[in-house]
C-alpha positions, 0 to 999 in steps of 0.5 A: 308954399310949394315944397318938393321932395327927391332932388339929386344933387351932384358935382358939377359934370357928374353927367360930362363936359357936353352937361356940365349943368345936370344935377348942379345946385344951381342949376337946381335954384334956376329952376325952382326959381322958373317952376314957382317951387319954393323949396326942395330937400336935396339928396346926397349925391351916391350915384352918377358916371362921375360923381367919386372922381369929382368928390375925390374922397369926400363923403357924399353927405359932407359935399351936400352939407359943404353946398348948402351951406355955401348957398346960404339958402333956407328953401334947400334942405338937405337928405342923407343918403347912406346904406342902412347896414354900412357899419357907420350908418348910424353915426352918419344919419346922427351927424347931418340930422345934427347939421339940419337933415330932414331925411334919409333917402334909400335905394334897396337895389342900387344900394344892396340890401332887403328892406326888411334885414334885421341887420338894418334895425338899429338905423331904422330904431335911430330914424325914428328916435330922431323924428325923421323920414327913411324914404325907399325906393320902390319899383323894377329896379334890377335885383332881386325884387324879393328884397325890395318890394313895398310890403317889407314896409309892413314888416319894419313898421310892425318893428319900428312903429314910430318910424316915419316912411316914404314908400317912393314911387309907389311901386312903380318905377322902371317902366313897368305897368303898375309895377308893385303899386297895389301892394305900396298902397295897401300898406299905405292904407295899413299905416293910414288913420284907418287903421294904426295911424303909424307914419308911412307915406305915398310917394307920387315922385314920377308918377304922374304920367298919362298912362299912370293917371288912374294910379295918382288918382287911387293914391290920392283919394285911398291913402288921403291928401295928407298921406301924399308926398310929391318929389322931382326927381331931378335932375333929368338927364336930357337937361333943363329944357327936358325937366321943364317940359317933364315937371309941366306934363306931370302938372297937367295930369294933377291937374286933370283930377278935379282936386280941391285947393286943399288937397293940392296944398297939402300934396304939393307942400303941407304933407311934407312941411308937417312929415319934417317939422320936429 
């Protein structure tokens, strides 16, 4: 089964009436249905051009819920998307894990705050009391990088050791060079059955281009096959055509590095099945 992470999922013409399709549910289902995926964990929508005005006051986890349950479907899970140290974050991640939430996505930067804020641990207590993963954002993404850089993960982890962690996008976001990537994996590895065994994961959303293939591949063959998670990152902005041609680019480079039937198994799907089963 090929289960995906890292779908942003928005209101109908978030990205304007030229584009009404980008970032639709159904638009999302179209292209599962082309690409052969299975099944994808959608993020509540907290960005895009127009997404308060067509939300028009209904909370972003309420709207993603409301979608999902219209369609009715069993291969689209839902993510919570909320800032660890909003004063009734706890209470929104106990209700739509509740509703059958799997996760809880998190963008240091876009969102305003540090990783690794004491503020922020009754949510960080109350994720892994729930069982499910906090995935962050990582990468040059404006801010202050002090805030957000992966090796905070180690300290939080060290707080919280059952918590389950998606270090997303490696460090490497933002069109940067290698970005933080050797710092992600280090504390991938600290995390890893090498040493404490506790939950923190790759993330290879994104990853995969051709000038970060070396990259996949230390990922891959350093942290495990069972440690690395793929996303999405849908939708892309340019459109459907573009997120075809995007996803089949990003195919080609796993593909390049000789991986056995296993390994991909587990990369494309496996990892992600077991890391949300509670």
């Amino acid at each position: 089964m090929v289960f995906l992470n890292h779908c942003h999922v928005f209101p109908r013409g978030t990205f304007g009436p030229d584009r009404p399709e980008v970032g639709a549910l159904d638009d999302l289902v179209i292209f599962m249905a082309e690409m052969g995926i299975d099944k994808v964990v959608a993020f509540a929508p907290f960005w895009g051009p127009h997404t308060d005005e067509l939300l028009a006051g209904e909370e972003p986890n309420a709207w993603l819920y409301r979608q999902l349950q219209e369609y009715g479907r069993d291969n689209l899970v839902g993510a919570v998307a909320v800032k660890p140290t909003q004063p009734d974050a706890c209470c929104v991640v106990e209700e739509y894990v509740d509703k059958g939430f799997v996760g809880i996505k998190t963008h240091p930067p876009v969102m305003g705050f540090r990783i690794d804020d004491p503020a922020c641990d009754d949510f960080y207590a109350l994720a892994a009391e729930l069982g499910v993963f906090v995935l962050f954002h990582t990468g040059v993404h404006g801010g202050r990088l002090e805030d957000y850089r992966p090796i905070l993960i180690d300290n939080i982890m060290a707080r919280h050791p059952r918590l389950k962690v998606i270090i997303e996008h490696m460090g490497v976001s933002g069109g940067i060079g290698r970005g933080f990537f050797d710092e992600a994996l280090a504390v991938v590895f600290n995390h890893g059955p090498h040493w404490s065994n506790t939950g923190v994961y790759a993330g290879l959303t994104g990853l995969a281009k051709p000038q970060h293939r070396q990259l996949v591949w230390d990922a891959i063959h350093e942290a495990g096959s069972r440690r690395c998670i793929v996303g999405l990152d849908w939708p892309h902005l340019r459109g459907h055509e573009e997120a075809v041609v995007r996803w089949k680019s990003e195919l080609a480079v796993f593909d390049s590095l000789g991986l056995t039937q296993e390994q991909k198994d587990d990369i494309f799907g496996n990892t992600l099945e077991a890391l949300t089963s509670r």
